[in-house]
TORFIGU-673697 format. One line per 4 residues: number of its first residue (from 1); their letters; for each residue x, y, z of N, C-alpha, C. Coordinates in nm, 4 decimals, decimal comma. Example, Ala and Ser with C-alpha at 12.3 -4.5 7.8 and 13.67 -1.06 7.14 Angstrom:
% residues 2
1 = as = 1,3190 -0,5690 0,7800 1,2300 -0,4500 0,7800 1,3200 -0,3300 0,7800 | 1,2850 -0,2250 0,7080 1,3670 -0,1060 0,7140 1,2900 0,0030 0,7870
//
This chain:
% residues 145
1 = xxxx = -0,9318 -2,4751 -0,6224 -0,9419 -2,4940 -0,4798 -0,8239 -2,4278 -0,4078 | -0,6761 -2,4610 -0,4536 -0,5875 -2,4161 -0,4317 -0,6012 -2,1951 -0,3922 | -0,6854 -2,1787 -0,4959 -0,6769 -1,9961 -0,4791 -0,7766 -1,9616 -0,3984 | -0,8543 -2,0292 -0,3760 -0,9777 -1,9904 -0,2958 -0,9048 -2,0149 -0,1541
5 = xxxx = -0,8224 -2,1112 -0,1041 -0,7754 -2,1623 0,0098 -0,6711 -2,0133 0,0510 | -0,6096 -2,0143 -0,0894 -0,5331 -1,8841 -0,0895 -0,5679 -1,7237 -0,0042 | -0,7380 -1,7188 -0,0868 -0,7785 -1,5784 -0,1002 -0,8468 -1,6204 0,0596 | -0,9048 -1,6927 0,1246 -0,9617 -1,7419 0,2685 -0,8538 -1,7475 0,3608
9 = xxxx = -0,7524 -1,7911 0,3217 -0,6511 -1,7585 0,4319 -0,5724 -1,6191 0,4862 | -0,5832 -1,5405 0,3123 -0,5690 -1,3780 0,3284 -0,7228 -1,2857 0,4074 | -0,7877 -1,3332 0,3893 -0,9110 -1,2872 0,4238 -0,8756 -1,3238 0,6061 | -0,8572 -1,4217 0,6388 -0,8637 -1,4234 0,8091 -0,7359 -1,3415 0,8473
13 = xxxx = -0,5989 -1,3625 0,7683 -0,4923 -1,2534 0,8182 -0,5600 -1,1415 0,8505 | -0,6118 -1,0631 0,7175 -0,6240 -0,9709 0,7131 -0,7783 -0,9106 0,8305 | -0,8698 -0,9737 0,8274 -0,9445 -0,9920 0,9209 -0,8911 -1,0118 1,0925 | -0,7617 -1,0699 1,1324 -0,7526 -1,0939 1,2236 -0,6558 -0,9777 1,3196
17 = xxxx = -0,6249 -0,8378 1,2060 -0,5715 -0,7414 1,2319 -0,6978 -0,5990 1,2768 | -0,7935 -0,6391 1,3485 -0,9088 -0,5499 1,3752 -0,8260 -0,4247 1,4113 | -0,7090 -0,3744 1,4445 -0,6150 -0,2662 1,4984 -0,5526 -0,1924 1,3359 | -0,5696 -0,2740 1,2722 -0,5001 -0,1961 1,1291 -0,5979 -0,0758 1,0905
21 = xxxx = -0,5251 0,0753 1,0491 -0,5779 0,1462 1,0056 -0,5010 0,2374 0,8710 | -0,6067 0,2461 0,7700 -0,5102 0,3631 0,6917 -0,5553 0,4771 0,6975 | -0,4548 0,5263 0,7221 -0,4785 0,7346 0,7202 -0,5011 0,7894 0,5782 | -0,4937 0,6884 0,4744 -0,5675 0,7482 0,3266 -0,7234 0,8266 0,3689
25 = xxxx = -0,8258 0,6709 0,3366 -1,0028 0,7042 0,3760 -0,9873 0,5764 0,3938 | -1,1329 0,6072 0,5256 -1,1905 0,4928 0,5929 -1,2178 0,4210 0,4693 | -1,2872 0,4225 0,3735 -1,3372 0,3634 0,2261 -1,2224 0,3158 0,1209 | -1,0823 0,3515 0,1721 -1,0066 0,2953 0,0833 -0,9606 0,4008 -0,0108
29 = xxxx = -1,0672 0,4699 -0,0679 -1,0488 0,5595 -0,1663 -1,0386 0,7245 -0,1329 | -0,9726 0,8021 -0,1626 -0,9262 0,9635 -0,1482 -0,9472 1,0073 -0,2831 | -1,0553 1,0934 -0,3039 -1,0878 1,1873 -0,3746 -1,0086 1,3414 -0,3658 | -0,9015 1,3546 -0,4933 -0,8284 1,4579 -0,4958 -0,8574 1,5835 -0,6003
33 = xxxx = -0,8731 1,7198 -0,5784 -0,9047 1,8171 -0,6493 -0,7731 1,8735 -0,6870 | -0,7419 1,8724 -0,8386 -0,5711 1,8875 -0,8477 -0,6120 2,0038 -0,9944 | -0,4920 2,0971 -0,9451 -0,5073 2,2039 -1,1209 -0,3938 2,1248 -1,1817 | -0,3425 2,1287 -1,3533 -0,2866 2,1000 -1,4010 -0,1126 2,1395 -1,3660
37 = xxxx = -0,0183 2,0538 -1,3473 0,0701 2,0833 -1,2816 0,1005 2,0482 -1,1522 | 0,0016 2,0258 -1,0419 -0,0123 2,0079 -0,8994 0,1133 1,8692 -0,8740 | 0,1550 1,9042 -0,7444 0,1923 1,7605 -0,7766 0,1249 1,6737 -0,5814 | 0,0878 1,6065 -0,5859 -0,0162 1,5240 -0,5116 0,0673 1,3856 -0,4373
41 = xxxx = 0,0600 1,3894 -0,2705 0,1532 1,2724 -0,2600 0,0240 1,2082 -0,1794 | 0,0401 1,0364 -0,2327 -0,0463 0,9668 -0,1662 0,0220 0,8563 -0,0735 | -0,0078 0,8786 0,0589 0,0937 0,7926 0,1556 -0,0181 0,6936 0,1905 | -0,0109 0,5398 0,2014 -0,0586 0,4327 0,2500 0,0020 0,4283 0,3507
45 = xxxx = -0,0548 0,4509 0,5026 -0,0172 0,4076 0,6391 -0,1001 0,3039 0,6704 | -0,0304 0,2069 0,7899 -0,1135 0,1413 0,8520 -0,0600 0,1367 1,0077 | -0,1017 0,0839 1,0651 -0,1118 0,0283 1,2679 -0,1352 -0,1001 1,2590 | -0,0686 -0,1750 1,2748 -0,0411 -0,3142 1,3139 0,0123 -0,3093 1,4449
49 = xxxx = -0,0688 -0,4257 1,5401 -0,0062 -0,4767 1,6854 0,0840 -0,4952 1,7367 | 0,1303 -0,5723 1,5962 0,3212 -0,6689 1,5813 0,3952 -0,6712 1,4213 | 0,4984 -0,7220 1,4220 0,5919 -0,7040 1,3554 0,5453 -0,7524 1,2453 | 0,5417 -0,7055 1,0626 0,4583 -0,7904 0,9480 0,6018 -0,8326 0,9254
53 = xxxx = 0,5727 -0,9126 0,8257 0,7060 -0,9772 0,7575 0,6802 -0,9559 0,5853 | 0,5819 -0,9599 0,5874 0,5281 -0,9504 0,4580 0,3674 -0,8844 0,4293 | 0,4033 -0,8210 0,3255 0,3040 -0,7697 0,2498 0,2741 -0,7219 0,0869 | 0,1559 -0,7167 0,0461 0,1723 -0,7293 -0,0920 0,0280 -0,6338 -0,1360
57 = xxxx = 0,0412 -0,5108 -0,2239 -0,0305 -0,4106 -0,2136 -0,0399 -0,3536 -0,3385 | -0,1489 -0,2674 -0,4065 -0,1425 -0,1478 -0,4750 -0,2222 -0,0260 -0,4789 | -0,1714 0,0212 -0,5778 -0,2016 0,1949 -0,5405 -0,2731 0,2211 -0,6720 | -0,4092 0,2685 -0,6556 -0,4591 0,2486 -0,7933 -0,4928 0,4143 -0,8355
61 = xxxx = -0,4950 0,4517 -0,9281 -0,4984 0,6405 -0,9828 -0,5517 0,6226 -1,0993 | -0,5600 0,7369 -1,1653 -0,6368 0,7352 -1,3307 -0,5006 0,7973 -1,4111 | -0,4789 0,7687 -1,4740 -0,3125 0,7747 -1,5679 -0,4219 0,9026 -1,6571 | -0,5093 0,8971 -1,7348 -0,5509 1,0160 -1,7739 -0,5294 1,1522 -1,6632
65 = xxxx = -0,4964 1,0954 -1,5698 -0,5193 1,2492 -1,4503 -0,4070 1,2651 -1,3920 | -0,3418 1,2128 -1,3687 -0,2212 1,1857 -1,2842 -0,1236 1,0665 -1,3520 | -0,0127 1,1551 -1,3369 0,1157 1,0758 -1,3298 0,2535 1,0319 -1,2420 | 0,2847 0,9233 -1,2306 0,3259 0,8687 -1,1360 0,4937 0,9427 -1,1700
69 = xxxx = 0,5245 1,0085 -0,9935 0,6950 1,0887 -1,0506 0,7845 1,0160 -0,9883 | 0,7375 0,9719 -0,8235 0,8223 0,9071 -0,7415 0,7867 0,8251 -0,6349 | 0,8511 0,6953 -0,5973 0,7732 0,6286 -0,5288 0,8547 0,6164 -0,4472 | 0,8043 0,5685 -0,3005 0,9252 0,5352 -0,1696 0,8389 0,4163 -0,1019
73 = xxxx = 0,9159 0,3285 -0,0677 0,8709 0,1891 0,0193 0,8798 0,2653 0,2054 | 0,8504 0,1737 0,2083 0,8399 0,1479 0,4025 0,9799 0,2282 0,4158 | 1,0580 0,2243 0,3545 1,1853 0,3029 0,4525 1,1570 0,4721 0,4634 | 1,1097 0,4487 0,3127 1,0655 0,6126 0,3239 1,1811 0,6587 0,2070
77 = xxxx = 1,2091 0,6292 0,1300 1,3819 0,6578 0,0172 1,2684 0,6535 -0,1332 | 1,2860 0,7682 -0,1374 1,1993 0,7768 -0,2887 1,3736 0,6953 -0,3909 | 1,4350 0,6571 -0,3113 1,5727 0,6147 -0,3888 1,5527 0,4416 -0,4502 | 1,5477 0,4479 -0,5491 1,4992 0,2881 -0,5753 1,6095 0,1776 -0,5308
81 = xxxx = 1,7346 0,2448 -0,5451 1,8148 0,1247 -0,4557 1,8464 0,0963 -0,3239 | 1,7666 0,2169 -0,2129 1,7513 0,2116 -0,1046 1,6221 0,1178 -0,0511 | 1,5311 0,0809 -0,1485 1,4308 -0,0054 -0,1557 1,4360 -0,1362 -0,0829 | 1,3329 -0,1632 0,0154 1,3655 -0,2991 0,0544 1,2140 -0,4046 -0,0492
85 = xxxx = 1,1675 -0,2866 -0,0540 1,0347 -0,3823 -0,1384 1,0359 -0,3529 -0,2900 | 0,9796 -0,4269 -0,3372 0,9680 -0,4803 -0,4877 0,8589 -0,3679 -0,5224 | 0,8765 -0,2865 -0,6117 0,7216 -0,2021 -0,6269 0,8071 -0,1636 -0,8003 | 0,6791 -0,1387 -0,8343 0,6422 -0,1853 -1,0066 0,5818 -0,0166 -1,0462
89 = xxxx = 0,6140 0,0889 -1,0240 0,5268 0,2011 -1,0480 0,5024 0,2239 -1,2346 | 0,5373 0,1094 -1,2856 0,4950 0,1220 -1,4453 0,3967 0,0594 -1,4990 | 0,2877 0,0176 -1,4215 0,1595 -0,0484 -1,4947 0,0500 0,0728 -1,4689 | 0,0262 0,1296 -1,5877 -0,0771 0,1916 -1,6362 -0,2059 0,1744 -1,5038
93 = xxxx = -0,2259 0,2962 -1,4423 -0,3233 0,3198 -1,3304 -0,3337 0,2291 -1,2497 | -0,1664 0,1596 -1,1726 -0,1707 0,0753 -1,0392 -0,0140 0,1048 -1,0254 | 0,0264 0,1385 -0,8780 0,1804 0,0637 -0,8297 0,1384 -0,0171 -0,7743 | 0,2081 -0,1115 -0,8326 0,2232 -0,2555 -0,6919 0,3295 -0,3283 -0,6773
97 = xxxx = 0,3264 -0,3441 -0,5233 0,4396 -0,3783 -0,4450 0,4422 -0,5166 -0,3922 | 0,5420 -0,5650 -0,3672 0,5295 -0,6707 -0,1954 0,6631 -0,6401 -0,1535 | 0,6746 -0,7204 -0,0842 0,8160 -0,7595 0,0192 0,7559 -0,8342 0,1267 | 0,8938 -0,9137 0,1358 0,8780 -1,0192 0,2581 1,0371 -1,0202 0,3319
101 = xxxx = 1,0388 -0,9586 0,4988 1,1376 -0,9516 0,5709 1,1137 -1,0178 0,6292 | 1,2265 -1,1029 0,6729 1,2009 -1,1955 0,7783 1,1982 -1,1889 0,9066 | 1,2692 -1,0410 0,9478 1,3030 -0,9824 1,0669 1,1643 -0,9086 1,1430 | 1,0687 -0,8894 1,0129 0,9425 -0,8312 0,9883 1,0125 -0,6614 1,0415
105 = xxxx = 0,8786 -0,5726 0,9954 0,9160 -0,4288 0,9753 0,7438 -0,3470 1,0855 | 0,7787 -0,2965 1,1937 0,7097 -0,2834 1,2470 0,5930 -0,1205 1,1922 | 0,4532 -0,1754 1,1798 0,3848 -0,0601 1,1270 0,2592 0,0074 1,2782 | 0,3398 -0,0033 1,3925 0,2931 0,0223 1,5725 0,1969 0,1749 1,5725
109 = xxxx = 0,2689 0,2679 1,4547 0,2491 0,3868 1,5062 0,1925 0,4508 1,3462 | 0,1276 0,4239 1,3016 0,0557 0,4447 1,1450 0,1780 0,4772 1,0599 | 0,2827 0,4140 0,9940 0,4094 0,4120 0,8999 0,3725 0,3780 0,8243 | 0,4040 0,4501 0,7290 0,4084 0,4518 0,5608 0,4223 0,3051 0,5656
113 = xxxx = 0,3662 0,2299 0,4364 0,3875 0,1582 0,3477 0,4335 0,1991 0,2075 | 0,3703 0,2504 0,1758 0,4056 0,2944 0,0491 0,4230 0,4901 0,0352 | 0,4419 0,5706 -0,0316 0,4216 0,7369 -0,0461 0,4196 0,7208 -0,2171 | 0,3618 0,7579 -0,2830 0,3287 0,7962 -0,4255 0,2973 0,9391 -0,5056
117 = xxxx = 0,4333 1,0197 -0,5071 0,4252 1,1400 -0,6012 0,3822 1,1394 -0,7130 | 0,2578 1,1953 -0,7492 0,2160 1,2262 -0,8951 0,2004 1,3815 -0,9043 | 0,1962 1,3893 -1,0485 0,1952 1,5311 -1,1298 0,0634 1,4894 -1,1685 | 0,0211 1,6391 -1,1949 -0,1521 1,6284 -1,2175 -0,1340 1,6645 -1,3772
121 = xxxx = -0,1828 1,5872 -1,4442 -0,1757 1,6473 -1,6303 -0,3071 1,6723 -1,6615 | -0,3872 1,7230 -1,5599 -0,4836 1,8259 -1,6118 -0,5628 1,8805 -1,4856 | -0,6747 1,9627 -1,5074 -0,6862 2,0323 -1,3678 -0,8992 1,9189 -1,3655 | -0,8815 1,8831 -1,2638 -0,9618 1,7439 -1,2596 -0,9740 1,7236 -1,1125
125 = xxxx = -1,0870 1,6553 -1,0885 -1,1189 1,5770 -0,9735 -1,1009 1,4315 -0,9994 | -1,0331 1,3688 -0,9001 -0,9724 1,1965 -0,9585 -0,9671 1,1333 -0,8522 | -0,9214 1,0157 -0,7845 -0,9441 0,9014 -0,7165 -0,8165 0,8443 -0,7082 | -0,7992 0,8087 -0,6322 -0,6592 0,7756 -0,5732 -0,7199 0,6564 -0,4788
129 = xxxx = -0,6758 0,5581 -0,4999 -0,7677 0,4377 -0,3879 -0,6537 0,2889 -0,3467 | -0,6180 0,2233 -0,2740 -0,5059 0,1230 -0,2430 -0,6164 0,0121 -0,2021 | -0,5115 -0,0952 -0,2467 -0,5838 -0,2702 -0,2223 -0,4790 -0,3517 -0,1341 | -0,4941 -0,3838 -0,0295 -0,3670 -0,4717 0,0497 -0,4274 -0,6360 0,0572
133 = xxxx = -0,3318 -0,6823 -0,0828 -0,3694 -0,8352 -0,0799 -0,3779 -0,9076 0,0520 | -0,1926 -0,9233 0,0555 -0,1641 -0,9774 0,1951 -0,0956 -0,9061 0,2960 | -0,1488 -0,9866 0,3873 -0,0602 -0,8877 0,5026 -0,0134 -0,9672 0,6465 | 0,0950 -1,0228 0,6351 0,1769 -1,1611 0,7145 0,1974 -1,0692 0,8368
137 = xxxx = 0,1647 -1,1164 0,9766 0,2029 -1,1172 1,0953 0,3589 -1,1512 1,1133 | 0,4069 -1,1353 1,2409 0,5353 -1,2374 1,2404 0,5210 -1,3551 1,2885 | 0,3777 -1,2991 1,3968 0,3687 -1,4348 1,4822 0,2284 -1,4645 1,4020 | 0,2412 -1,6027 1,3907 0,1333 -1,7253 1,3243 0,0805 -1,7981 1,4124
141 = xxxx = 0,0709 -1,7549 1,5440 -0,0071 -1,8372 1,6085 -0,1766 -1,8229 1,6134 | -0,2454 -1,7168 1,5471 -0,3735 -1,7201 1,5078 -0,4027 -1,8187 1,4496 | -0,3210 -1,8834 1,3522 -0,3389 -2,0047 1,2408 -0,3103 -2,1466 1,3112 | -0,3089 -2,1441 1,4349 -0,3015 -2,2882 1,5004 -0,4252 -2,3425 1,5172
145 = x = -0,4676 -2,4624 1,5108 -0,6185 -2,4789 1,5984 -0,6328 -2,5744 1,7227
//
C-alpha cells in the first residue's frame, strides 16, 4: 500500500507539471544513427514553472552500442566533484541520478538535467530513451485539499 501511495503521489507531481517539456522526443525515446567511434551526447532538458528541489531520473542506452564516457548534472561540470547530484553512470544500459536541493534549482527555460557522452562501439542504429521518477516542486501547495 505504502508504494502504490508512493508511485500515485509521483504520478499527480508529475502530472501536475502540464508545462514540463523534454527537448530529447516527445516519446521519451531518440533514435540515434552512430558509425563506430562516433561519440553522441544525450542532454535531458526540461521547463518547469517553479523552482524543483528534487528529482530522481535515468538515462537508458544499449551498452552493446554505446558506451558511457562522461556525464554532467544540472550544473553542467562533466567534473564529478563539481556535482550537486548523485548519478551512478555504472549500471549496465541506465545512468541514474537524483538530488534533492533545498534552495530548489530552477529548470524556467529548458536546462539540462542531465548531458550523457557516449562512444559508439559499433556503427548501429540504437535508442537512447530517459524515465523521470520524481519530480518535487518547491511549492507543495497542489498537495493541500
Amino acid at each position: 500500500m505504502k508504494r502504490f501511495l508512493s508511485v500515485l503521489l509521483a504520478l499527480v507531481v508529475l502530472m501536475s507539471f502540464a508545462a514540463i517539456s523534454v527537448s530529447a522526443a516527445k516519446n521519451a525515446e531518440t533514435t540515434v544513427s552512430v558509425n563506430k567511434g562516433d561519440e553522441v551526447i544525450y542532454t535531458l532538458k526540461l521547463t518547469v514553472p517553479e523552482k524543483v528541489v528534487g528529482c530522481d531520473f535515468s538515462v537508458y542506452y544499449d551498452s552493446s552500442a554505446l558506451q558511457v564516457k562522461e556525464v554532467a548534472d544540472f550544473t553542467g561540470s562533466y567534473n564529478e566533484d563539481d556535482w550537486r547530484a548523485v548519478i551512478n553512470p555504472d549500471i549496465k544500459d541506465e545512468v541514474i541520478g537524483n538530488w534533492s536541493i533545498l534552495n530548489g534549482v530552477k529548470f524556467t527555460d529548458n536546462n539540462p538535467v542531465v548531458s550523457v557522452k557516449f562512444k559508439a562501439m559499433k556503427a548501429t542504429q540504437t535508442h537512447i530513451s530517459y524515465y523521470v521518477r520524481y519530480l518535487y516542486p518547491e511549492s507543495m501547495e497542489q498537495f493541500t485539499t
